[in-house]
N, C-alpha and C positions, 0 to 999 in steps of 0.2 A: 504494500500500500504506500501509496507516496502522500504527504499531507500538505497544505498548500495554505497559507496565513496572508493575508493583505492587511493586519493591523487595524484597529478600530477607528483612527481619526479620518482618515479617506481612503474611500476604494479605488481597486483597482482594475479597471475593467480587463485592462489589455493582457493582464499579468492571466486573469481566467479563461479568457479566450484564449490565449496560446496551451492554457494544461486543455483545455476542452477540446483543440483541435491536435494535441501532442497525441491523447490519448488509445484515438484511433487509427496511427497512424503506425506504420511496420515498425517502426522506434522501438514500439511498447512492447519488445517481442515477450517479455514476462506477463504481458495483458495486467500491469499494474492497477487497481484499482484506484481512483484518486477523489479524495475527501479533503473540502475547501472551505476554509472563512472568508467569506465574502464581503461584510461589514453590508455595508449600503448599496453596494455596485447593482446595477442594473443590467448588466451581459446578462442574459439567461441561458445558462450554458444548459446542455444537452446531454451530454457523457461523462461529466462527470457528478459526483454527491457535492451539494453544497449546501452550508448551516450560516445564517448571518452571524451570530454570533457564538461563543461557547463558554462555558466553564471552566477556570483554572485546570481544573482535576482531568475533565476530559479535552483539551488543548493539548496540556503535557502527556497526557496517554498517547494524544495521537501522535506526539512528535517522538514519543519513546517507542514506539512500535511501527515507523513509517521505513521504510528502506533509506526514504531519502524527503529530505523535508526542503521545501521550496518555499521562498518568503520574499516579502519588500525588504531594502536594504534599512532594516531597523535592528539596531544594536542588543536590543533584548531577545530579540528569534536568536539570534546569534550566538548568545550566549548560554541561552535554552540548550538551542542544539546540541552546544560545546559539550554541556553539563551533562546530556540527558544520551550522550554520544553516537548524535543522527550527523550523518553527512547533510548539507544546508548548501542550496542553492539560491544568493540573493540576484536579486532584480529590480535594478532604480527603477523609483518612478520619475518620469521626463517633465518636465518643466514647459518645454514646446507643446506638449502632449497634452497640457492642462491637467497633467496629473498631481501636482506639485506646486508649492511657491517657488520654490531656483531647484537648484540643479547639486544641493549638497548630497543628495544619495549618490550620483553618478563620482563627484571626486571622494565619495569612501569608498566607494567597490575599489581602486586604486589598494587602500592601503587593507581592505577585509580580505578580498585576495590573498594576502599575504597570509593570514592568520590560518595554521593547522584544521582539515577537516573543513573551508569555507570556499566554495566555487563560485567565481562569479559571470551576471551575465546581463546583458544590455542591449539584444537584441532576439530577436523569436532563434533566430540559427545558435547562437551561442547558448540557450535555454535546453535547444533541442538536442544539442551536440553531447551535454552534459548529460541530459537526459537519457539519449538512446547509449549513454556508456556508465550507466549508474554502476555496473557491478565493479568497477575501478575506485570510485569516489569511495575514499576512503575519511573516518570518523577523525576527531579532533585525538591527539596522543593525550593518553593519560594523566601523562606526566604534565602537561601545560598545562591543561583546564583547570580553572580555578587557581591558578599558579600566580605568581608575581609576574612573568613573565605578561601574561597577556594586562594586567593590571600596567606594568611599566607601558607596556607598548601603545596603550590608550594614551596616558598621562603624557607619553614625550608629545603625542600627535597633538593633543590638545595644545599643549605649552607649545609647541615649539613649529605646528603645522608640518615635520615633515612626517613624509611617507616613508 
């Protein structure tokens, strides 16, 4: 099962139309089932389960038992993931797109990229790419999660803006 988050403060339509149309597509050669939080979006997908909203309890179930969890570029999925050790695929929302006020999810996929166990993606082919090769995407290492490590590597970014 793959589990699919857009976060509660806006949706995101574009992010469930690409799992809606991933899913039936030879990609899926596991025939993945895919169960989404949708919040408010209005796509009315077709193929896959979608719930506007969820419960803590059952949220973190689904992302501790998905193969591979797919999300907006928000730092709490991220850190769920890390915690709960799902491979996480984010996806800014665009700014052009009206999905967004600016464009700060696209310069974090930059430095989340970098962080153990996190793939990033910012268009329908790089989504898919990741997708149709989930049994590669590998969980965040033990040993960092929760570690100072990923704690330092926020704080330098914050202070210091680099990547």
């Amino acid at each position: 099962m793959i589990f699919v988050a857009v976060g509660t403060q806006f949706s995101f339509n574009r992010l469930i139309q690409y799992m809606d149309e991933w899913v039936i597509t030879d990609g899926n050669t596991n025939k993945e089932k895919v169960i989404a939080q949708v919040s408010d979006g209005n796509y009315q997908a077709q193929n896959i389960e979608t719930h506007s909203f969820m419960d803590g309890e059952q949220y973190n179930s689904h992302i501790r038992e998905a193969s591979v969890f797919v999300s907006h570029a928000g730092m709490g999925n991220i850190i769920s993931a890390r915690e709960l050790q799902t491979p996480i695929i984010v996806i800014n929302r665009q700014h052009k797109l009206g999905e967004h006020r600016n464009d700060h999810q696209l310069d974090g996929l930059k430095w989340m990229g970098k962080l153990d166990g996190v793939y990033t993606a910012s268009t329908q082919e790089e989504l898919f790419e990741h997708l149709n090769n989930i049994k590669q995407l590998k969980t965040a290492n033990t040993n960092v999660v929760g570690s100072k490590q990923l704690t330092n590597f926020l704080a330098d970014f914050i202070s210091t803006g680099k990547r």
